[in-house]
C-alpha positions as CSV (number, residue, x, y, z in Angstrom):
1,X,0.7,-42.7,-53.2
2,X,-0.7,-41.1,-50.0
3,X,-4.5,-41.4,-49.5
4,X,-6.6,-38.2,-49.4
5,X,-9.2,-37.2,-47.8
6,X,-12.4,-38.0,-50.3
7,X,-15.3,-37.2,-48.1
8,X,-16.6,-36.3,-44.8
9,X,-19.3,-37.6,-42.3
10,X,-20.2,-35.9,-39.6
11,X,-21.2,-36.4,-36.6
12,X,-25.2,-36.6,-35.8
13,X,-26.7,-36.3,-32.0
14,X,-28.8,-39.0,-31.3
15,X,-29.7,-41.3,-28.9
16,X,-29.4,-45.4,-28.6
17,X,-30.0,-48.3,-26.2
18,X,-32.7,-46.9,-23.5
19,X,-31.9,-43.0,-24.0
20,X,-28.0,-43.3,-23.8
21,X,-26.6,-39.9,-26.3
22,X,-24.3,-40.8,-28.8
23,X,-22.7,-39.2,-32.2
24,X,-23.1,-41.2,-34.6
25,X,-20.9,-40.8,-38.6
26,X,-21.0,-44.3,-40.4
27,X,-24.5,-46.0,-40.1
28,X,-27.0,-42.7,-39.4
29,X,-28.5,-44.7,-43.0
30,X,-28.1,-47.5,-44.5
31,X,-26.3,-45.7,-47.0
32,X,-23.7,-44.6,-45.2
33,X,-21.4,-47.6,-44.9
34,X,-17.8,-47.9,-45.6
35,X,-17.3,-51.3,-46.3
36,X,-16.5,-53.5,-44.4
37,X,-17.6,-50.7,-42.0
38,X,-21.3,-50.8,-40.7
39,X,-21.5,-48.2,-37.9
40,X,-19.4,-46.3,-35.3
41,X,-20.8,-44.2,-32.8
42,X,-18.9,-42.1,-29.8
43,X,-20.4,-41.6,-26.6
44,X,-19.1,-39.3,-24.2
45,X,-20.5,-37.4,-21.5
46,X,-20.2,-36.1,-17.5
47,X,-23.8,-36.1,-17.3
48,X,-24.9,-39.5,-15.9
49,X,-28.4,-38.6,-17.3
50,X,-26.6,-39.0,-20.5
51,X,-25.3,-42.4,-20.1
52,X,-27.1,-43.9,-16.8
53,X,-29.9,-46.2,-18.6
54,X,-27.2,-47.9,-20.7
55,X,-28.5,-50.6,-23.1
56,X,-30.5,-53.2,-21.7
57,X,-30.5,-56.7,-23.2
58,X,-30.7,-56.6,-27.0
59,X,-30.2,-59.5,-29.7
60,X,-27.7,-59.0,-32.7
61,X,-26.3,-61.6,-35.4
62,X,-24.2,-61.4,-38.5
63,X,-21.2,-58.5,-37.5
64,X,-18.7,-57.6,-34.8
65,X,-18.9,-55.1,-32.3
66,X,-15.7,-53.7,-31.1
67,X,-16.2,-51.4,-28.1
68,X,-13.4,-49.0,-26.8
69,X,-14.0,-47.4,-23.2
70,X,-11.6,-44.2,-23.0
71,X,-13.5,-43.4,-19.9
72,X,-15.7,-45.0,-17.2
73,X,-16.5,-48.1,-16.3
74,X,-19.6,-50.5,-17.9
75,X,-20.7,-53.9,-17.4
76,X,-21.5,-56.2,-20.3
77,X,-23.2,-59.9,-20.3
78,X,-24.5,-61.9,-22.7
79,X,-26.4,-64.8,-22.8
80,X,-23.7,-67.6,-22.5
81,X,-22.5,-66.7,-19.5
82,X,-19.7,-64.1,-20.2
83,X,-19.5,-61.2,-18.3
84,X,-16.5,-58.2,-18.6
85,X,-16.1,-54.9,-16.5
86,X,-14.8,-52.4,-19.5
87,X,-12.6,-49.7,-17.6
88,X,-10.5,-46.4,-19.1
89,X,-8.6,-47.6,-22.1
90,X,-9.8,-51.2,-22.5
91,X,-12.0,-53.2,-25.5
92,X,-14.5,-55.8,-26.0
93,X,-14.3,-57.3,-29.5
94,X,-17.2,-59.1,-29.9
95,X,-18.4,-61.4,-32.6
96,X,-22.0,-61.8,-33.0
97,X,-22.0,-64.4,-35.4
98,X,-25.3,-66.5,-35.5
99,X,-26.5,-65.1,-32.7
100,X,-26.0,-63.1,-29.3
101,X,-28.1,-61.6,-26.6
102,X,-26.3,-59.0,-24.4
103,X,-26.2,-55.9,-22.6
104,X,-23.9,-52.9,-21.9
105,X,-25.0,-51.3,-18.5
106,X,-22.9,-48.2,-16.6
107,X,-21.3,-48.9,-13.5
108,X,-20.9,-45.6,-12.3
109,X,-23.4,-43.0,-11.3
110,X,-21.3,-39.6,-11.7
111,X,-18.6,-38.9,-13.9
112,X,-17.4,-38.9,-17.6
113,X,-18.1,-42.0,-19.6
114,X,-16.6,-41.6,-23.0
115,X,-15.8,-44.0,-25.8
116,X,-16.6,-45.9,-29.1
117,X,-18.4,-48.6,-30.4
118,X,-17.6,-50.0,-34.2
119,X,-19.6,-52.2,-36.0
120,X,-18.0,-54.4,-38.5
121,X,-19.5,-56.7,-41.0
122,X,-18.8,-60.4,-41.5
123,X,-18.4,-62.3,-44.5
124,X,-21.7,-64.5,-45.5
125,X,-19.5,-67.6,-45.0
126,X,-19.0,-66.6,-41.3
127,X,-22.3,-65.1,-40.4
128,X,-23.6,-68.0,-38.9
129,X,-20.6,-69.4,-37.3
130,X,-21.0,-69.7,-33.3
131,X,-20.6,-66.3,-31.3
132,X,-17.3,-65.1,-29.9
133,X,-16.6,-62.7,-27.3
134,X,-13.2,-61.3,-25.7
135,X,-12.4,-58.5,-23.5
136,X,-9.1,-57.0,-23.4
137,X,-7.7,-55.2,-20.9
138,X,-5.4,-51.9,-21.4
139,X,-2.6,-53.0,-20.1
140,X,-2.6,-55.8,-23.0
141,X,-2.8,-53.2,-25.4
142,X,0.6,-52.0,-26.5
143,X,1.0,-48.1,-26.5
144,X,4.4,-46.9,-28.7
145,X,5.9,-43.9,-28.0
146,X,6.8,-41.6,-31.0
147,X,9.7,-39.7,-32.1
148,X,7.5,-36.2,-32.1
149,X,5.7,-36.4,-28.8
150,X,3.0,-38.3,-29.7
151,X,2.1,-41.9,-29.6
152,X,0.5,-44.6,-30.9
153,X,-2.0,-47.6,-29.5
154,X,-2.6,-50.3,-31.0
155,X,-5.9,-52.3,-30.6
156,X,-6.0,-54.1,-34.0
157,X,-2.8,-55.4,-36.7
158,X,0.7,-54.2,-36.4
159,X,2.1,-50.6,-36.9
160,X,5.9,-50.4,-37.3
161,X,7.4,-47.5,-35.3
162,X,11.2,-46.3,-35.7
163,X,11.8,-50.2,-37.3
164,X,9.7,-51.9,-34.6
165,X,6.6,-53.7,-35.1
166,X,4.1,-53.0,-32.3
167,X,1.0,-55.3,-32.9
168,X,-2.0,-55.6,-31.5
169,X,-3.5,-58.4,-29.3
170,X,-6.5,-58.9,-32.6
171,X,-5.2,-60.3,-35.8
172,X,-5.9,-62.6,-38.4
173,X,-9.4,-61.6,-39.1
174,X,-10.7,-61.8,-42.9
175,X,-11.2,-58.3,-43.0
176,X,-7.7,-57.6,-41.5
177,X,-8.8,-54.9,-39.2
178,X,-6.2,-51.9,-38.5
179,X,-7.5,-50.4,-35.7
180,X,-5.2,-47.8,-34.1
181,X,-5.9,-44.5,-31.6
182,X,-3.1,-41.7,-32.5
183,X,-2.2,-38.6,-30.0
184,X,-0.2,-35.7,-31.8
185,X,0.7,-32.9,-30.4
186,X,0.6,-29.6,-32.8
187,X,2.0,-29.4,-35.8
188,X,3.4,-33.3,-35.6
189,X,2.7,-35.4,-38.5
190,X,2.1,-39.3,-38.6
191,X,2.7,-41.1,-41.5
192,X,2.4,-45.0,-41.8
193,X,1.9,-47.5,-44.5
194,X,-1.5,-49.4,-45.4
195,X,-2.6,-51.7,-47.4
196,X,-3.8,-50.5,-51.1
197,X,-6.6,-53.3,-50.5
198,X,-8.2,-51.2,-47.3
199,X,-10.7,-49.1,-47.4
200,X,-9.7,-46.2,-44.5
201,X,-11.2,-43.7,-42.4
202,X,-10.4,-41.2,-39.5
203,X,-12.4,-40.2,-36.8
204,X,-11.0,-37.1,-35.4
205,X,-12.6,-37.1,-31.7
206,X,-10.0,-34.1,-30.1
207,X,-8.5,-31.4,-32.2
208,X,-8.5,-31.2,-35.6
209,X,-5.9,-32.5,-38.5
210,X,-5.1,-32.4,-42.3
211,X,-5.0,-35.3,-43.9
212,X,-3.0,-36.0,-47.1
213,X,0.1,-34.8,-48.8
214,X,0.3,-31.2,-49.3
215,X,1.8,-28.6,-47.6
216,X,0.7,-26.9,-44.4
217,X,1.9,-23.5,-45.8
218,X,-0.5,-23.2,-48.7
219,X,-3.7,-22.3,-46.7
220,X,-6.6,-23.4,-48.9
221,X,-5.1,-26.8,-49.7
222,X,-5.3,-27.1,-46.1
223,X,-8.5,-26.3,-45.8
224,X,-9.7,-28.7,-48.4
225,X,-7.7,-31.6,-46.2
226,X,-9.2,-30.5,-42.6
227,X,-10.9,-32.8,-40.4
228,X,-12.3,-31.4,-37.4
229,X,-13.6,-33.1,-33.9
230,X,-16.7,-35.4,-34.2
231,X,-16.3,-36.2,-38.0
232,X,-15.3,-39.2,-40.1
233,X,-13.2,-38.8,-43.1
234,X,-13.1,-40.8,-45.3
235,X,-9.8,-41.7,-47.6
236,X,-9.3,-42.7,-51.0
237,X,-7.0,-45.0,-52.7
238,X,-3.7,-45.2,-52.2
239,X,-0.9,-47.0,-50.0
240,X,0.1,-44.4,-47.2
241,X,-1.4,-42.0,-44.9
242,X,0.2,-38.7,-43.4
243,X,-1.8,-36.8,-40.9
244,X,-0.8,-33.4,-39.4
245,X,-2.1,-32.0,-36.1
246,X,-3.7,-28.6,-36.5
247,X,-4.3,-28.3,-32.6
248,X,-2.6,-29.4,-29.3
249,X,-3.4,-32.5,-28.0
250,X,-5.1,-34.0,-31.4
251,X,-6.6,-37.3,-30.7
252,X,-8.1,-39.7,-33.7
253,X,-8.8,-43.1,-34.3
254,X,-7.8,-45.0,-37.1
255,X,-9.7,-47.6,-39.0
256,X,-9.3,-49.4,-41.8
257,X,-10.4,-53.1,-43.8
258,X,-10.5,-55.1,-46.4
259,X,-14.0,-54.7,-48.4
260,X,-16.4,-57.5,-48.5
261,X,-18.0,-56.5,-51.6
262,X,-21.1,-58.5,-50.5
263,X,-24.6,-57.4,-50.5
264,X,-26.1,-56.2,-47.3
265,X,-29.5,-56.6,-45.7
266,X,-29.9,-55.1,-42.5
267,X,-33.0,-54.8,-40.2
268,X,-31.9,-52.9,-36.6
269,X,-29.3,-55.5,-35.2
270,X,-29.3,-57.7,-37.4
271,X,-26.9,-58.0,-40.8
272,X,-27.1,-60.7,-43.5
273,X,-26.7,-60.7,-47.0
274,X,-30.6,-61.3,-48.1
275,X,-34.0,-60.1,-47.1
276,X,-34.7,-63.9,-46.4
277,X,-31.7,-64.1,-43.7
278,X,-33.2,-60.9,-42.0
279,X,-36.9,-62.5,-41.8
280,X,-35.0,-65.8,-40.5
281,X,-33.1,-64.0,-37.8
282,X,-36.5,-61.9,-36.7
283,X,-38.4,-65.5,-36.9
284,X,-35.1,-67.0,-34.7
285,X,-35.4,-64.1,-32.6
286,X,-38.7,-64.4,-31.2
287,X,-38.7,-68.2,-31.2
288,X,-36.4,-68.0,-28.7
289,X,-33.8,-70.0,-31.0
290,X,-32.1,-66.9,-32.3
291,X,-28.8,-68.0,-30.6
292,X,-29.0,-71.8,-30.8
């Protein structure tokens, strides 16, 4: 059964960080969650005013951040002593764990500097495990070509394309992350098993698609199926996905999880399970310990 599209998010302008624009769908509230889905916001701009104070040092604990540059070139540090140069096309995964101070600063003073950032939630048993931090590059980041024009990257689990599994350099996470980026060109469709376990959304960020199973002739289902630019859609149950480009050059991310199911208390950057975590974390926080 192919998942459908059940609702939409869309896009809000704000800002983030020290005055850096963003769109934010999942997390404008703390309502609006997808579990095991916190937040993802796109930034994307060729105005350095946009972009140019970045996101000075700033403390998080109890999620992951994954962060995928499509363009530009930022610095980020943390307090252990980790420092990565994120270029076009590569991703910091980023496990905050018990504790992590860090910052995301531009290297570049003109130009486009466009990409996401996703937060995803731990589970309570791994929320205060130590912090974790990798950086991959694009070129470890396998790209598959497919049979329509279009193609495929994948950043997190496996896709199999024409019989071939092309997976991706993060696996084995409790959540079992599916993260994938998916170019069409008009009219192509891509179709692709997931798990009946995931929760799934699309975040359409060039172009526009239907999502779902019926057919691009009759006009209103279509309609009823559209996702446009700069909007998450949500999917509903079901153990496939089939997504038609409605304009040339359709870009969208994919991203999908097994649910926690765990209760969620959240204050800023920090996400436990219980009021009494969040007041520990502030308390850690400006004891200096926050990270110990």
């Amino acid at each position: 059964m192919q998942k459908q599209l059940q609702s939409i998010i869309q896009g809000q302008a704000t800002s983030d960080g020290a005055g850096v624009k963003i769109k934010r769908s999942l997390g404008q509230s703390q309502r609006v969650r997808f579990d095991p889905f916190l937040m993802l916001d796109e930034f994307g701009s060729a105005s350095a005013t946009d972009y140019i104070a970045g996101f000075p040092s700033h403390p998080h604990r109890g999620f992951e951040t994954v962060t995928y540059m499509l363009e530009g070139h930022m610095l980020h540090e943390d307090h252990m002593g980790n420092k990565g140069h994120l270029k076009n096309g590569d991703v910091q995964w980023m496990t905050t764990a018990r504790g992590i101070i860090h910052s995301e600063m531009p290297q570049q003073e003109e130009g486009v500097m466009r990409g996401f950032q996703l937060w995803l939630n731990l589970p309570a048993a791994e929320k205060m495990k130590p912090a974790a931090y990798k950086d991959i590059p694009s070129s470890e980041i396998p790209v598959a070509n497919l049979s329509n024009g279009g193609c495929i990257k994948v950043i997190a689990n496996t896709a199999i394309i024409d019989g071939k599994k092309v997976s991706g350099p993060i696996q084995g996470l409790t959540t079992d992350p599916i993260y994938w980026d998916v170019h069409l060109p008009l009219n192509a469709a891509f179709s692709h098993a997931i798990p009946t376990t995931h929760n799934t959304f699309i975040y359409v960020y060039e172009g526009e698609v239907a999502i779902g199973d019926a057919p691009l002739k009759e006009k209103a289902s279509a309609e009823q199926r559209k996702l446009t630019a700069g909007n998450a859609g949500l999917l509903g149950a079901g153990d496939e996905i089939n997504v038609v480009a409605l304009a040339q050059d359709t870009r969208f991310i994919l991203v999908a999880g097994i649910p926690l199911n765990e209760p969620i208390a959240q204050y800023g950057p920090f996400v436990m399970n219980t009021q009494e975590e969040i007041e520990q974390a502030i308390q850690d926080y400006r004891n200096g310990v926050l990270t110990d």
